[in-house]
C-alpha positions as CSV (number, residue, x, y, z in Angstrom):
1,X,170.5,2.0,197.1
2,X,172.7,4.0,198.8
3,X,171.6,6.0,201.6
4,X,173.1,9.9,201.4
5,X,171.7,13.1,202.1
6,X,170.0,14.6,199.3
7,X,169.4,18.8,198.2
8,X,167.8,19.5,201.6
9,X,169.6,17.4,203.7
10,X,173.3,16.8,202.3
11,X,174.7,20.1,203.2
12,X,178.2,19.5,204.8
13,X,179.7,23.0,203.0
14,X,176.8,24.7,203.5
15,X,176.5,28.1,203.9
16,X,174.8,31.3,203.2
17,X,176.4,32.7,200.0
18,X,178.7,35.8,201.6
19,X,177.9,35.2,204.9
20,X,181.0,36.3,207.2
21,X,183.4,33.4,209.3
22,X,181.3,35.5,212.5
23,X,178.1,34.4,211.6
24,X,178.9,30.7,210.5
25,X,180.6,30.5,214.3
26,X,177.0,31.3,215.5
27,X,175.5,27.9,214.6
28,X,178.1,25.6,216.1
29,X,177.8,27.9,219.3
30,X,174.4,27.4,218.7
31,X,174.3,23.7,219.1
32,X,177.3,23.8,221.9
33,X,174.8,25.9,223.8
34,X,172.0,23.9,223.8
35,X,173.5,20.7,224.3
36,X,175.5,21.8,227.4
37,X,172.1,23.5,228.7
38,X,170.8,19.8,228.5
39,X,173.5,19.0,230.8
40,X,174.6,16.2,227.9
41,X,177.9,14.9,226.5
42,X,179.3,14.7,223.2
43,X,178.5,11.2,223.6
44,X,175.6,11.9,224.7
45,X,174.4,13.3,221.2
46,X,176.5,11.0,219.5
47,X,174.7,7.8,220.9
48,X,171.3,9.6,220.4
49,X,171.7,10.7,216.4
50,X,174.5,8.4,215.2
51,X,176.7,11.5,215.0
52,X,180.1,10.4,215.5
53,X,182.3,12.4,218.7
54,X,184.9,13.8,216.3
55,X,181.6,14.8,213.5
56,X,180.3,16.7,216.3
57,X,183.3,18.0,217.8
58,X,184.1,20.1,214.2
59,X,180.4,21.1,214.1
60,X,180.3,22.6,217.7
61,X,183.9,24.0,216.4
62,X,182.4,25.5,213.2
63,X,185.0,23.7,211.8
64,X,182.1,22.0,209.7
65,X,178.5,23.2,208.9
66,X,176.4,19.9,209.0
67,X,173.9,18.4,206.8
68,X,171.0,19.4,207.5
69,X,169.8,15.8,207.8
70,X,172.4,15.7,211.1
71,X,170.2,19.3,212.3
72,X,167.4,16.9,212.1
73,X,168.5,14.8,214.2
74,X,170.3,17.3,216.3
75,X,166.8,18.9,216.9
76,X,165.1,15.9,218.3
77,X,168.3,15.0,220.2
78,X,168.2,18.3,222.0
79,X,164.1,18.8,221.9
80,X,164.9,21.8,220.0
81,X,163.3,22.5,216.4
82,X,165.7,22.6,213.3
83,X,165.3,26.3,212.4
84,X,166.7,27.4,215.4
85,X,169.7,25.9,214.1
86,X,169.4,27.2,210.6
87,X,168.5,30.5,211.7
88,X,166.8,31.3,215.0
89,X,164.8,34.3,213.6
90,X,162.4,36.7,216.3
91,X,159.3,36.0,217.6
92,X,156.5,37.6,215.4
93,X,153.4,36.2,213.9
94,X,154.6,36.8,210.4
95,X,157.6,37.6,208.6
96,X,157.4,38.4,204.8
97,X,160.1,37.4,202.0
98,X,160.0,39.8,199.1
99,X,160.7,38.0,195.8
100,X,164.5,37.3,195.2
101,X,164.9,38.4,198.7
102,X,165.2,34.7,200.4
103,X,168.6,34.3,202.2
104,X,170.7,32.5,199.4
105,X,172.3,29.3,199.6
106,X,175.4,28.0,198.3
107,X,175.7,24.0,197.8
108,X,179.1,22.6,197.0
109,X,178.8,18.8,196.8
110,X,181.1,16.5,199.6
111,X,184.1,15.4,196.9
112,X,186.8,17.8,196.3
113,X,185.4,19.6,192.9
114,X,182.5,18.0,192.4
115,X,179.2,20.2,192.0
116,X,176.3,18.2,192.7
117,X,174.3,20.5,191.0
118,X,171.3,22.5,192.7
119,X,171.3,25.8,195.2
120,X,168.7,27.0,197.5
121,X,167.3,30.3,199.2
122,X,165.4,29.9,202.1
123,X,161.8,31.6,202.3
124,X,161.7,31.9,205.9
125,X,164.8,32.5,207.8
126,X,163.2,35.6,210.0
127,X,160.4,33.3,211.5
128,X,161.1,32.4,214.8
129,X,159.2,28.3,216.2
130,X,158.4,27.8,212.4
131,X,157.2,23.8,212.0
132,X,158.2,24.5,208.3
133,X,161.2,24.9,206.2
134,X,160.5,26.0,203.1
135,X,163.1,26.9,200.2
136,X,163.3,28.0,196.5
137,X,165.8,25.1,194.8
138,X,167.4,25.4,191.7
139,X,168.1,21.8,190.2
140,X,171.7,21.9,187.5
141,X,171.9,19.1,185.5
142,X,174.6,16.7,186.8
143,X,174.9,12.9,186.6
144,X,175.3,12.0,190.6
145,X,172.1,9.9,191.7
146,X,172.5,9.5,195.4
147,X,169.7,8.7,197.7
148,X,168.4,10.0,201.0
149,X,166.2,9.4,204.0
150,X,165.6,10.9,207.2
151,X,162.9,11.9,209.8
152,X,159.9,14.2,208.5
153,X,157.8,15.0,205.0
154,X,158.4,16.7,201.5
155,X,156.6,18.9,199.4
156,X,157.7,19.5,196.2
157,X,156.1,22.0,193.8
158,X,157.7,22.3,190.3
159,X,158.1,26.0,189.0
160,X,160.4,26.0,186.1
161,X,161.5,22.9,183.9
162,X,161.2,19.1,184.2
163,X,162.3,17.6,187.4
164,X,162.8,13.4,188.5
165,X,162.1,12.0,191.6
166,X,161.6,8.6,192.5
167,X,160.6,7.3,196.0
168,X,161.4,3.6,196.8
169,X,161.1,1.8,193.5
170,X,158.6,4.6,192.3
171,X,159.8,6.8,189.8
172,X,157.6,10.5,188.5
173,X,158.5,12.8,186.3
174,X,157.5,16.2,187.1
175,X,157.1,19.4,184.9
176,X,155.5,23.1,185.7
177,X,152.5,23.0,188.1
178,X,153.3,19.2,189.3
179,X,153.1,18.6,192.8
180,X,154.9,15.5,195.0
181,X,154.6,14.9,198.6
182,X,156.1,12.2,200.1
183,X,157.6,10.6,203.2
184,X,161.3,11.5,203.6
185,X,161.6,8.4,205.2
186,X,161.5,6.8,202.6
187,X,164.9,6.4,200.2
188,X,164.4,9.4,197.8
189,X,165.8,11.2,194.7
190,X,165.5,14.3,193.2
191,X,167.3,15.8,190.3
192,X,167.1,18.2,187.6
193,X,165.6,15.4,184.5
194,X,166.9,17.4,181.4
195,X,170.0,18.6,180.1
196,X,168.6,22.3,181.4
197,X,167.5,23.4,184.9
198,X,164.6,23.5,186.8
199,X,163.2,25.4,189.7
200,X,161.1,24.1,192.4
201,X,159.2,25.2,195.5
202,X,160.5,22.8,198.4
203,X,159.0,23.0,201.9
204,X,160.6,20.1,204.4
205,X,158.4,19.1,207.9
206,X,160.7,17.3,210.2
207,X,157.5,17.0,212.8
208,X,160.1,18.0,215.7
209,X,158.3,19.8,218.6
């Protein structure tokens, strides 16, 4: 099997839907800033994630939003937790997302043209330290099966439609009020599993401190 990033991880042109060439700057200045606070290199980061120097140098550029399988491994590099890179948020106790208020998410697949076929809003972009990153994916039909893996869990809760996703060998079909949790270690699909879409509750635990 091939090993990509999948809906929550393979995000190399993505971006909040309208969000301004300012606030996309904000993330690779984000990550510049906390690796030079850490007194470490470029190749520093790139020995520690398997990030290649000129990867990183268009990320810290903003040249490139990464996946956010490399924030993943960003975080740990950096002891830092992944929202901070996806958005810092404020320190409260709670925040509250009112419904079809999550910040939206536009997916555009890595090949010139291609749609890969799902978008996301995140349910928590306000909460500052959060251990949790949960989103609202919508799953489009589309032919690409490409599989992922990377630090941390899944939790996949299916909302609207009939959904695939096979772990390892292990293959589940999922409709309305099916539940999946797995080990994102482990080489994973997941894909819309009809010829309509489906919607699904998604909340990804990297365990980074």
């Amino acid at each position: 099997m091939k090993k990509h990033e999948d809906f929550l991880t393979d995000a190399s042109r993505l971006a909040p839907a309208g969000m301004k060439e300012k606030e996309k700057k904000a993330l690779g200045e984000r990550i510049r800033a906390a690796r030079e606070m850490r007194g470490l290199t470029l190749e520093d980061i790139s020995s520690r994630t398997g990030i290649d120097v000129a990867t990183l140098k268009d990320i810290e550029s903003s040249k490139m939003a990464p996946p956010l399988g490399q924030l993943i491994r960003l975080g740990k590099a950096l002891d830092m937790k992944m929202g901070y890179f996806i958005s810092p948020g404020v320190d409260k106790p709670m925040t509250v997302v009112r419904q079809g208020k999550g910040q939206a998410v536009a997916r555009y697949g890595k090949k010139k043209g291609e749609e890969y076929g799902y978008s996301y809003e995140s349910l928590a972009p306000e909460k500052a330290n959060r251990m949790m990153e949960p989103f609202i994916v919508t799953l489009l039909p589309t032919e690409a099966e490409e599989f992922s893996s990377h630090d941390g869990q899944e939790f996949l809760f299916v909302l609207e439609g009939e959904m695939k996703v096979q772990v390892g060998d292990k293959v589940e079909f999922l409709k309305p009020g099916d539940a999946v949790y797995y080990d994102s270690t482990q080489p994973h699909l997941v894909k819309s599993a009809t010829r309509t879409r489906a919607r699904i509750l998604a909340v990804l635990y990297t365990g980074t401190k």
